[in-house]
C-alpha positions as CSV (number, residue, x, y, z in Angstrom):
1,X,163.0,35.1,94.4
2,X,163.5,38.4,96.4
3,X,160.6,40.5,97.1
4,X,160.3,44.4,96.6
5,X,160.7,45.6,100.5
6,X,157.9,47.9,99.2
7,X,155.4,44.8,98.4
8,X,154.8,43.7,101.3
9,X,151.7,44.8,103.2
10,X,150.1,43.9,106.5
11,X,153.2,44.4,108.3
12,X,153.3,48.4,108.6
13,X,155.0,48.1,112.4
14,X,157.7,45.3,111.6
15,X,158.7,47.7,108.2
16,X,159.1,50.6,110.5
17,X,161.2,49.2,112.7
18,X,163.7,47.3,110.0
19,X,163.6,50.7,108.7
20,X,164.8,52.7,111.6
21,X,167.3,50.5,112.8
22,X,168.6,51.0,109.2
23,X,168.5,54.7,110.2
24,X,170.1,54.4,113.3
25,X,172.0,51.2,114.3
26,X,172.4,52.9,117.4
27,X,168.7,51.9,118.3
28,X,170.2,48.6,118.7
29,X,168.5,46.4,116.4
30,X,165.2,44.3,116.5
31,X,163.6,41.3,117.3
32,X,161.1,40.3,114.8
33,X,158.9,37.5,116.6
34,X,155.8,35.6,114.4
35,X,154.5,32.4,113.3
36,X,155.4,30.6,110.6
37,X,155.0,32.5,107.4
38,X,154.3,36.2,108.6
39,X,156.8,37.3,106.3
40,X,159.8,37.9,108.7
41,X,162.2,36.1,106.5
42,X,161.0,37.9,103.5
43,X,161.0,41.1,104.9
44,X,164.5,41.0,106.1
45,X,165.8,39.8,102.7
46,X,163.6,42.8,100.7
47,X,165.4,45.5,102.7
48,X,169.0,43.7,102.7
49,X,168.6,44.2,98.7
50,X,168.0,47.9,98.8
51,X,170.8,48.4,101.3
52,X,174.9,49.2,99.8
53,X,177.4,46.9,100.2
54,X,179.9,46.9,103.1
């Protein structure tokens, strides 16, 4: 099960970032750093899903 990007809370500054890169891949992409079961994973997969395919 996939997660709606927009249901996940407590991670305002990781969502930015995933978001902007989306923006502008010129930024050069992001490191997403975090223990085990900050959401990382999850967040990654909820914005992959609203994104077109290539």
């Amino acid at each position: 099960m996939i997660f709606p990007f927009t249901a996940i809370v407590g991670q305002e500054d990781m969502k930015l970032g995933l978001i902007l890169n989306v923006i502008d891949p010129t930024i050069g992409g992001l490191l997403i750093t975090g223990e085990k079961g900050t959401g990382k994973s999850t967040a990654v997969r909820a914005l992959a899903e609203l994104l077109p395919e290539m």
